[in-house]
C-alpha positions in Angstrom: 0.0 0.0 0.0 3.0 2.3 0.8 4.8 1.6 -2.1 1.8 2.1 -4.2 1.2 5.4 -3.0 4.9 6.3 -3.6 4.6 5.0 -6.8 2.2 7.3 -7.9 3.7 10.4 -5.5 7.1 10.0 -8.0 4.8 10.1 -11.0 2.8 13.3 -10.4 6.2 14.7 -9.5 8.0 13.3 -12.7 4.4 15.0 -14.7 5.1 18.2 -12.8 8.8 18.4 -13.6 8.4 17.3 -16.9 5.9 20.2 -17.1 8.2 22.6 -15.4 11.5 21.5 -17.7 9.4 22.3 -21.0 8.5 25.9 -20.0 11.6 26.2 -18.5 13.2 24.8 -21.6 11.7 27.0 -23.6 12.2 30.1 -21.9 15.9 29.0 -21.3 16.7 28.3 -25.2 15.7 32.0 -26.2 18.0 33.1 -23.1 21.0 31.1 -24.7 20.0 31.5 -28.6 20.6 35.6 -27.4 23.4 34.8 -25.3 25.3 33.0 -27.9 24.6 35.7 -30.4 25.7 38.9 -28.3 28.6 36.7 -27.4 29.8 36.0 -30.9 29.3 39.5 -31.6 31.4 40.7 -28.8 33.7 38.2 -30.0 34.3 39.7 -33.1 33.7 43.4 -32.3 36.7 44.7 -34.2 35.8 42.4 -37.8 32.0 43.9 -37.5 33.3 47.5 -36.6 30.9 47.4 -33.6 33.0 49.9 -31.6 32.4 52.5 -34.9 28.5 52.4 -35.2 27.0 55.3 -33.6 23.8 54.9 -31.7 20.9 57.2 -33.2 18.2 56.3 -31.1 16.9 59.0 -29.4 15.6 57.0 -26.2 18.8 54.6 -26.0 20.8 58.5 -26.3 18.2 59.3 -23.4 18.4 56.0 -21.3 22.1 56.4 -21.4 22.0 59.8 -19.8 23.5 61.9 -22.8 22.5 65.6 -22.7 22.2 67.5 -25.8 25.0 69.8 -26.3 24.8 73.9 -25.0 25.9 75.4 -28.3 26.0 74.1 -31.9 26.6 76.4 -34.7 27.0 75.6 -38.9 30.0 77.0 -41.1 31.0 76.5 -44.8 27.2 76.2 -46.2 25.9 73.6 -43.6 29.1 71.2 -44.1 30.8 71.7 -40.7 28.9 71.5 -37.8 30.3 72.8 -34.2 28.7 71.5 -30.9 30.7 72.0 -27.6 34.2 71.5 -29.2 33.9 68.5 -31.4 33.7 69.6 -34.8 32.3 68.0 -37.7 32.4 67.8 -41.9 29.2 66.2 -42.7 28.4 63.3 -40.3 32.3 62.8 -40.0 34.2 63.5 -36.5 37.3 65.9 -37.7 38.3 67.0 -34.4 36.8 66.7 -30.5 37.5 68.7 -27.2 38.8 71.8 -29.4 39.0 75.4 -28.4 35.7 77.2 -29.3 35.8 78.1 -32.8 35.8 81.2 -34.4 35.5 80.3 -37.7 35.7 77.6 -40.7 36.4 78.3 -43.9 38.4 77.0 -47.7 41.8 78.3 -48.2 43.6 77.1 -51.1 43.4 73.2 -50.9 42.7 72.9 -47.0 40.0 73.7 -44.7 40.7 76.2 -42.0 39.6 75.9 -38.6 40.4 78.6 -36.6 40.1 79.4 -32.6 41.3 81.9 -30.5 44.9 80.3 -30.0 44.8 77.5 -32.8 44.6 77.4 -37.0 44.0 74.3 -37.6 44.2 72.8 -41.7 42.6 69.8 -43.0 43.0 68.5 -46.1 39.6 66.7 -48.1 40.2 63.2 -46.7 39.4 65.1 -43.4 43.1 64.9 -42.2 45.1 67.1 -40.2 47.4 68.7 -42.1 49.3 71.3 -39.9 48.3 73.5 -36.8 49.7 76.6 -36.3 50.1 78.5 -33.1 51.3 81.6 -31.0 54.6 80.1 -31.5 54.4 79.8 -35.2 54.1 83.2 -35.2 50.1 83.1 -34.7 48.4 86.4 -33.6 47.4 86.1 -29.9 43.6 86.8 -28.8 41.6 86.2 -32.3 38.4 87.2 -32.7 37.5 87.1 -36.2 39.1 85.5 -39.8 38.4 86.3 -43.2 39.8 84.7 -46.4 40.5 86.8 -48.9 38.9 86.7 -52.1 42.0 84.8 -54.2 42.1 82.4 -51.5 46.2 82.7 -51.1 46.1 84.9 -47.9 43.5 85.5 -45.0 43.3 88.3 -42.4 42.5 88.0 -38.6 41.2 90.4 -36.6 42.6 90.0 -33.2 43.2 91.9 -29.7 46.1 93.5 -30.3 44.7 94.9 -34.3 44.2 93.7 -38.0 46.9 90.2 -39.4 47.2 89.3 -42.6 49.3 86.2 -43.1 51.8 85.5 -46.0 50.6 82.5 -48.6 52.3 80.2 -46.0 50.7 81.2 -43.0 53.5 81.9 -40.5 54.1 85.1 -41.3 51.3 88.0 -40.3 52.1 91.6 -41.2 49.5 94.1 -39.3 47.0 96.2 -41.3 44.6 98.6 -41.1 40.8 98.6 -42.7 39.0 101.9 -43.1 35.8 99.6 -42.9 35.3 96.9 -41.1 35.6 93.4 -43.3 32.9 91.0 -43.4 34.2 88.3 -41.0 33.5 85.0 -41.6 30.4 84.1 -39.7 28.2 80.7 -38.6 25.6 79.8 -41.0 21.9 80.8 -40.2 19.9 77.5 -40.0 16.8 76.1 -39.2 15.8 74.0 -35.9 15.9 71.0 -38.1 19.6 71.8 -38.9 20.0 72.0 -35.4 18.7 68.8 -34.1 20.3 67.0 -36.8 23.9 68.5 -35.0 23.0 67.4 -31.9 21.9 64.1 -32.5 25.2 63.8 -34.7 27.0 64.9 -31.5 25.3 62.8 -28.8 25.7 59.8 -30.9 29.6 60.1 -30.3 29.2 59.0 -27.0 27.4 55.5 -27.5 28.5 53.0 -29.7 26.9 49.5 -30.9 29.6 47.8 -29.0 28.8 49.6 -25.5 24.4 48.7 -26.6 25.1 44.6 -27.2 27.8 44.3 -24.1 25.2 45.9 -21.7 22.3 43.7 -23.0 25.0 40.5 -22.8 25.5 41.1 -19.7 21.9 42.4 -18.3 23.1 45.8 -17.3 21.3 47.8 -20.3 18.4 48.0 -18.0 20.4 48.6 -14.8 20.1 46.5 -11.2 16.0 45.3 -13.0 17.8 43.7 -16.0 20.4 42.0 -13.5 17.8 40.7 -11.4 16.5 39.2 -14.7 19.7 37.6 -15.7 19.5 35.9 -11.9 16.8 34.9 -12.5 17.5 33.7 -15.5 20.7 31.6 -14.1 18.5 30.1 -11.8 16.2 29.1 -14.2 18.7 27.3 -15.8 19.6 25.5 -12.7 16.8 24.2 -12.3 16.6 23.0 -16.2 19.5 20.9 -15.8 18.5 19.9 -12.3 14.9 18.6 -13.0 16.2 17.1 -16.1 18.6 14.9 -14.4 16.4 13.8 -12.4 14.1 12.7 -15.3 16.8 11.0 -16.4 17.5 8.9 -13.3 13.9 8.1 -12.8 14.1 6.6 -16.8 17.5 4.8 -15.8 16.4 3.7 -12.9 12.9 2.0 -14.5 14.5 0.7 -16.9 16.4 -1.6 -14.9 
C-alpha cells in the first residue's frame, strides 16, 4: 500500500517536472539562442566594426544619460557643424574637445579651422594637415578670420589689431581697414539643422559595442535587467537539475 502510494507520488512529480522542464526549456533556449549571439558578436567586435556604429536612437541616447549639447553652430554652407568642441564635416568627427571656434572656412586646398589660439588645416580626406600657433608666429587673442577673395592669404582680426598672413601662413604683417571686413560668420539655419547637429554629436558617446555588451550582460536595464539575468541563471539551474532527475527516474525504470 506504501509503495503504491509512492509510486504514484514520484509520478505526479516526474508529470510536474516534466511540465516545469518544458516551459523552462523554452524560456531557457531564447536566453541562450541571445546569449550565444551577443557573445559572438562581442567576439568579433573589431571584424563587424561594432565599436564604430554610432547609436541614433533617441531613447537609447536618453536611457544612457546623454544631454544635448549647450551650443551648436553651422560653417562653410551647412558642411561643418560645431557643438561644444567636437567639430564636424558632414556626419564625419574631424576633431573633439577643441577650443571654441571662431571660424571655418576653404583656403587654397585645405579647410581652416580657426580658434582663439589654434589654425588648424585639414585637407579633403578630413586629415590634419598642420596646426599653427602663438609660436608659429600666430596672432594672440583672435576674434574674427576672413579669407580673402583669391584664396592665397587671409586676415585675422585679433586683440592686439588687423593680421594678414603670407601664402604660407606663418608670417602676419599688421594692417589697417577703413571699414570693417565681413568676418566670416556661422551659418543661419533652421531647428531642423540644429537637431540633426546634436543628434550627430550625442551619438559620439554611444557605440553598438557599448548597446550589445550591456544587454549581454543584463546591465542595459540597470540592477532590474540584473535581477532578470539571476533569475534567468537560476532558471537554468533548475533545467539541468529537474532534467537529471528525469533521467534517473528513466534509468532507474528501466532496470
Amino acid at each position: 500500500m506504501v509503495k503504491a502510494s509512492q509510486k504514484t507520488l514520484h509520478a505526479k512529480l516526474i508529470r510536474h517536472l516534466r511540465e516545469w522542464h518544458r516551459k523552462t526549456g523554452i524560456f531557457a533556449a531564447l536566453l541562450l539562442i541571445f546569449l550565444s549571439i551577443s557573445g559572438i558578436a562581442l567576439n568579433h567586435t573589431e571584424g563587424f566594426k561594432l565599436g564604430h556604429i554610432a547609436i541614433t536612437n533617441q531613447w537609447l541616447l536618453q536611457h544612457y544619460g546623454i544631454k544635448d549639447p549647450s551650443n551648436t553652430r553651422y560653417f562653410q554652407n551647412k558642411q561643418f557643424s560645431v557643438s561644444d568642441g567636437y567639430i564636424f564635416n558632414g556626419d564625419i568627427l574631424l576633431q573633439a574637445g577643441s577650443e571654441s571656434v571662431i571660424a571655418i572656412g576653404r583656403y587654397s586646398d585645405f579647410y581652416l579651422v580657426l580658434s582663439q589660439n589654434t589654425l588648424a588645416l585639414y585637407d579633403d580626406t578630413n586629415a590634419l594637415v598642420d596646426q599653427i600657433t602663438a609660436s608659429d608666429g600666430l596672432p594672440i587673442g583672435i576674434k574674427a578670420m576672413i579669407i580673402n577673395t583669391n584664396k592665397s592669404t587671409i586676415t585675422l582680426k585679433s586683440q592686439t589689431g588687423y593680421y594678414q598672413s603670407g601664402q604660407n601662413l606663418l608670417d602676419w604683417q599688421k594692417v589697417d581697414f577703413i571699414t570693417e571686413p565681413s568676418w566670416i560668420k556661422s551659418d543661419q539655419v533652421s531647428s531642423a539643422d540644429i537637431d540633426a547637429a546634436k543628434l550627430r554629436y550625442k551619438s559620439q558617446f554611444l557605440s553598438l559595442e557599448r548597446i550589445v555588451l550591456d544587454a549581454h550582460s543584463g546591465r542595459i536595464f540597470g540592477d532590474f535587467m540584473v535581477l532578470f539575468m539571476d533569475i534567468v541563471a537560476l532558471a537554468t539551474i533548475i533545467l539541468s537539475l529537474s532534467g537529471l532527475y528525469i533521467w534517473i527516474r528513466y534509468a532507474r525504470a528501466k532496470r
